[in-house]
C-alpha positions, 0 to 999 in steps of 0.5 A: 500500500502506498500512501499519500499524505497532503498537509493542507494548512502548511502548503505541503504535500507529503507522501510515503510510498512504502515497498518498490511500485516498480519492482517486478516482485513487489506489488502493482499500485495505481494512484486509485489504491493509494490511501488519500488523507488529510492532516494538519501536519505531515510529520517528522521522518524518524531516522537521521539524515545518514540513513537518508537519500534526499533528492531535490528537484530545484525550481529553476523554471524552464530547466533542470536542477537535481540536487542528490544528498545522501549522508555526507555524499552530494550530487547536483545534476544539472543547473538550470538555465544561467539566470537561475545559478545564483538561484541554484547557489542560494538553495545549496547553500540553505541547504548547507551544502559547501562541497558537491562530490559530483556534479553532472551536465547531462546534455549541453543544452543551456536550459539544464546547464547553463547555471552551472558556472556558478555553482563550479565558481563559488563551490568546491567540486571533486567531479565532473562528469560531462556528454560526450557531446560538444555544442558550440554554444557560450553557455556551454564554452563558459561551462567548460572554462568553469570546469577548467578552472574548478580543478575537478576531475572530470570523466565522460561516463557511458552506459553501464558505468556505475558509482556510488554516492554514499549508500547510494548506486548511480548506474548510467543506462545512456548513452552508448559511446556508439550512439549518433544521434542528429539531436544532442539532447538524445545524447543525454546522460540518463542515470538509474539511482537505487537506494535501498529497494527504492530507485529512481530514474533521471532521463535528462532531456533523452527522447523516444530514440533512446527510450526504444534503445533502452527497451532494446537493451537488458538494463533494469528500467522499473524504478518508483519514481521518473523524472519525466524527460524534456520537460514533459514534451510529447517526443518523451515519455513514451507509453511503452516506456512507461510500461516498463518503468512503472513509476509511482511517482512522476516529477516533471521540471518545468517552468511557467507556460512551458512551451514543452509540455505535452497534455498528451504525456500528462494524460499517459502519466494520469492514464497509469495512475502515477502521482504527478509532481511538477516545479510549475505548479509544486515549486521546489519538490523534494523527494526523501527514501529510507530504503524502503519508502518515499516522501514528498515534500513541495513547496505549494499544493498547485492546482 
């Protein structure tokens, strides 16, 4: 049984989804048998921050920005377009984060990492893991002169990497040191993140393309919760994808009027009776596993 929590009074939205919605051998959920309540206050988890894996989908409007802690261990995944870096600086920071073990640009599209430099100028960074992928573009140029300058050890992962984060183990699933794709977005780095029995599933801006190479392939898709690739666009998030992932839980990062997102991958995302969350109308979305459950915690309730 999953269950969701929204605190009404507080603007919070708490949810704790206990067993694995996307393990084969747990049990098959839909949002019509999650136990909906309502209570004034969504509580405190009762284990210490080192039994935790908290993942952070920062509101940085038309971008991404994941923020991974877990323990001692941190990983910022991307930084949103280059008006959002001191944003994206300012949430580390309340956060007290003052180092980051691993910082990712999963494509070198200026939306995901063009708030990047400021992170790298103003943080110490131990790695970098960057595409394979070069785009001539200032906002990538001026990232890869902040990651010169930052010193960090900087790789190019491809599938079937694999590093932990804490207690954490990242998996990179794409792409494939064989791939051409004619659009760079494809070449995104797309990672599968488990802890505990949970998991999660980060697509980057990856799109159908490599959502059929993955279903080609014997790595292990289902995951509890998926960010939604592109920004929810209709060339992602694919029904057969989906099937295979079989999420319980959705977080789509996008800004206000997106001009990306599709009510056709809304409707897919509904259809399934997965849990929807997104930056737009949720604000900061953060996302809390012990291992065997999740919560969601959100700055507003949204629509």
């Amino acid at each position: 049984m999953c269950t969701i929590v929204i605190a009404a009074a507080s603007l919070m939205m708490f949810a704790a989804c206990t067993g694995n919605a996307g393990n084969p051998a747990g049990t098959e959920m839909s949002l019509t048998d999650l136990d909906v309540r309502i209570r004034d206050d969504p509580g405190d988890v009762e284990v210490g921050p080192n039994d935790l894996l908290a993942i952070h989908f920062i509101d940085v409007g038309e971008g991404d920005a994941i923020l991974l802690v877990q323990g001692d261990y941190t990983m910022l995944v991307d930084g949103g377009p280059p008006e959002m870096g001191a944003a994206v600086f300012n949430y580390l920071r309340q956060q007290g984060i003052a180092e980051l073990d691993y910082v990712v640009a999963t494509h070198p599209f200026a939306d995901h990492i063009g708030g990047l430099p400021d992170v790298l100028r103003r943080i110490n960074v131990r790695n970098v893991l960057l595409p394979m992928i070069y785009h001539d573009t200032p906002a990538y140029n001026t990232l890869l002169q902040a990651v010169e300058d930052s010193g960090a050890e900087v790789a190019v992962p491809f599938a079937g990497h694999a590093f932990t984060l804490g207690d954490a183990v990242v998996t990179i699933l794409a792409p494939n040191s064989s791939d051409i794709w004619d659009n760079r977005a494809n070449y995104s780095i797309v990672m599968r993140v488990e802890f505990g029995s949970t998991s999660f599933l980060l697509m980057g801006d990856a799109m159908r393309e490599v959502e059929a190479n993955l279903l080609d392939s014997a790595v292990i898709l289902s995951s509890d919760v998926l960010k939604v690739a592109r920004h929810g666009a209709s060339s992602a998030t694919t029904s057969g994808f989906l099937d295979a992932v079989n999420p319980s839980i959705a977080v789509i990062s996008a800004g206000e009027g997106n001009s990306f997102l599709s009510q056709e991958v809304l409707r897919r995302l509904s259809n399934m009776g997965i849990h929807v969350f997104r930056t737009d109308l949720n604000g900061n979305v953060v996302l809390t596993s012990d291992g065997t459950s999740i919560s969601v915690m959100v700055d507003k309730e949204g629509d």
